[in-house]
C-alpha positions in Angstrom: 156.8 -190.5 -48.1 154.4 -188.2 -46.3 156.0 -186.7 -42.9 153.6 -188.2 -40.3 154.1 -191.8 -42.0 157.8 -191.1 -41.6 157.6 -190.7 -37.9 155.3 -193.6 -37.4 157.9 -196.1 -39.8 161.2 -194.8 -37.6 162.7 -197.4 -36.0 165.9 -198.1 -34.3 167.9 -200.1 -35.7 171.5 -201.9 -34.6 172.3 -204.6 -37.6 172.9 -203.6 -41.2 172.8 -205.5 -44.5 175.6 -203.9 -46.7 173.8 -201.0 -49.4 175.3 -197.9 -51.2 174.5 -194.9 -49.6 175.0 -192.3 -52.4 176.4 -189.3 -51.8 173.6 -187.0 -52.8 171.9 -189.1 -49.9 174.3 -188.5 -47.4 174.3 -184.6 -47.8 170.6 -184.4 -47.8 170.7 -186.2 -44.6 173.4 -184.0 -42.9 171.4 -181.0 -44.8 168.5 -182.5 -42.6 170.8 -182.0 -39.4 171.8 -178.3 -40.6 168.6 -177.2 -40.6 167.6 -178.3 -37.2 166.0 -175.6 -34.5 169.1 -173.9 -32.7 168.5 -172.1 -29.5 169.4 -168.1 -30.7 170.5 -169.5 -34.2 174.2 -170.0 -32.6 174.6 -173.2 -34.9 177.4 -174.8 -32.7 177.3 -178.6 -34.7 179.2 -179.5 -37.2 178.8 -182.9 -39.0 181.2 -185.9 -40.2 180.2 -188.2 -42.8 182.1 -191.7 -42.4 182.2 -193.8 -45.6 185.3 -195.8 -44.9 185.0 -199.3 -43.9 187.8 -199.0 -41.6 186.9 -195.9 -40.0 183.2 -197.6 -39.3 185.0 -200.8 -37.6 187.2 -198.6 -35.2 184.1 -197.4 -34.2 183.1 -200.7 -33.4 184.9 -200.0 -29.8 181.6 -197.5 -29.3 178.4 -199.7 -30.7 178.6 -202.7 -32.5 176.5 -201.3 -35.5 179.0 -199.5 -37.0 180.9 -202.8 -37.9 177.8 -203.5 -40.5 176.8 -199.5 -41.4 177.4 -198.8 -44.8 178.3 -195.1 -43.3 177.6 -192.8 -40.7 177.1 -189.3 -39.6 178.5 -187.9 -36.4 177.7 -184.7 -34.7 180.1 -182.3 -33.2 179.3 -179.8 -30.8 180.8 -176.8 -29.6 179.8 -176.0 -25.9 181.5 -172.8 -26.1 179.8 -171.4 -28.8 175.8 -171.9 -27.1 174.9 -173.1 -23.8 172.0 -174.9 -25.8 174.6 -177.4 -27.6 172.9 -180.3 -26.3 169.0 -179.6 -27.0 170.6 -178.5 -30.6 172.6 -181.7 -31.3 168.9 -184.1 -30.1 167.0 -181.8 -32.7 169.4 -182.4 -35.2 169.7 -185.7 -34.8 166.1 -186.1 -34.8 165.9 -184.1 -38.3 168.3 -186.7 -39.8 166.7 -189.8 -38.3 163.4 -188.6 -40.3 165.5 -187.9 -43.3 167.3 -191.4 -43.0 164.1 -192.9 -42.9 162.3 -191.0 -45.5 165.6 -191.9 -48.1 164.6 -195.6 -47.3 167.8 -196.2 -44.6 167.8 -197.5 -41.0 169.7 -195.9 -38.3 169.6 -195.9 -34.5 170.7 -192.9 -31.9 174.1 -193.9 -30.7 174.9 -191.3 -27.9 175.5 -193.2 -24.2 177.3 -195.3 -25.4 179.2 -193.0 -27.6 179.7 -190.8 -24.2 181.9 -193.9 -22.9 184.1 -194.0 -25.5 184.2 -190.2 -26.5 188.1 -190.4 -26.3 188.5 -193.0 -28.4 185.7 -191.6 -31.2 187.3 -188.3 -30.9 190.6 -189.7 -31.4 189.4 -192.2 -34.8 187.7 -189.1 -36.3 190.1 -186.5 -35.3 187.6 -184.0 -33.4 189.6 -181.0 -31.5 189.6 -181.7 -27.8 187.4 -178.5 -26.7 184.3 -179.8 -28.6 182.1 -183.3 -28.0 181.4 -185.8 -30.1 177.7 -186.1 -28.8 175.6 -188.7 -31.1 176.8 -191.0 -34.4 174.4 -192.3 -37.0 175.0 -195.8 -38.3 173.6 -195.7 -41.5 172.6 -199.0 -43.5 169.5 -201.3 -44.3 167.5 -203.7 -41.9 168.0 -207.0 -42.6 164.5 -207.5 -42.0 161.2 -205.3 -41.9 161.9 -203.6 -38.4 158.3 -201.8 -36.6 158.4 -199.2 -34.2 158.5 -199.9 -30.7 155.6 -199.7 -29.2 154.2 -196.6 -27.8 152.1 -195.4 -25.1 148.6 -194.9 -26.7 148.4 -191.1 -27.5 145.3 -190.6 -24.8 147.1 -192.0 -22.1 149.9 -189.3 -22.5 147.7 -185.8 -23.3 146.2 -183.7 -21.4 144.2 -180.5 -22.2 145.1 -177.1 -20.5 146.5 -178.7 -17.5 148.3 -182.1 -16.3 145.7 -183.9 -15.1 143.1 -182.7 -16.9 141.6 -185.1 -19.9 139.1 -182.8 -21.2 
């Protein structure tokens, strides 16, 4: 699939039909994350791949998704190793959405509500208490063709040389 039709199909998604995610699938997509932008090449993430049924229902307790994900991929950052951590997980994350969707998977950004149960997340996946557990990908199939959400229509968000300015 071509890279601009990628980003127009991404959608997100929070209810899964069951579907084998192969491994070979699963390290291309954290690949994806891995090769993100990182501010001064730091690289402070590390990813988790979560295959186990049971591991994807305790995580429940964050989103409800990841009762019907077929497997997931959660970012760790470590804020002591770049002040940029954040900006660095969202790019990630954004590399493996594209991936996700390019493979033919569905997936949705799980990070507030992730951020309200970072405890209990940490605790399931067993991250050390210095770093964060930022954002999770559910990973799975749309029961149903799912569009994009609507966007503002490209001219009403550009500008040329300055804001404000339409040509």
């Amino acid at each position: 699939m071509d890279l601009f039709d990628v980003i127009a199909k991404r959608a997100s998604v929070r209810a899964f039909v069951p579907v084998k995610v192969p491994e070979a699938d699963l390290l291309r997509i954290a690949d994806a994350g891995r090769r993100a932008p990182s501010g001064g090449n730091r690289q402070p993430l590390n990813f988790i791949i979560i295959q186990q049924a049971e591991t994807l229902r305790a995580l429940e307790k964050v989103q409800a998704c990841f009762a019907t994900a077929s497997a997931a991929v959660a970012i760790v950052a470590d804020p002591a190793a770049s002040r940029w951590w954040l900006e660095d997980a969202a790019a990630a994350s954004e590399n493996m959405l594209l991936a996700l969707t390019a493979l033919g998977y569905s997936s949705v950004w799980v990070e507030g509500t992730l951020l309200k149960e970072e405890d209990h997340a940490k605790r399931v996946l067993g991250v050390p208490a210095p770093k964060r557990l930022i954002i999770a990908l559910p990973i799975g199939k749309a029961p149903q063709d799912t569009p994009q959400a609507d966007k503002k229509p490209l001219q009403d968000v550009l500008w040329r040389e300055s804001y404000g300015k339409k040509e």
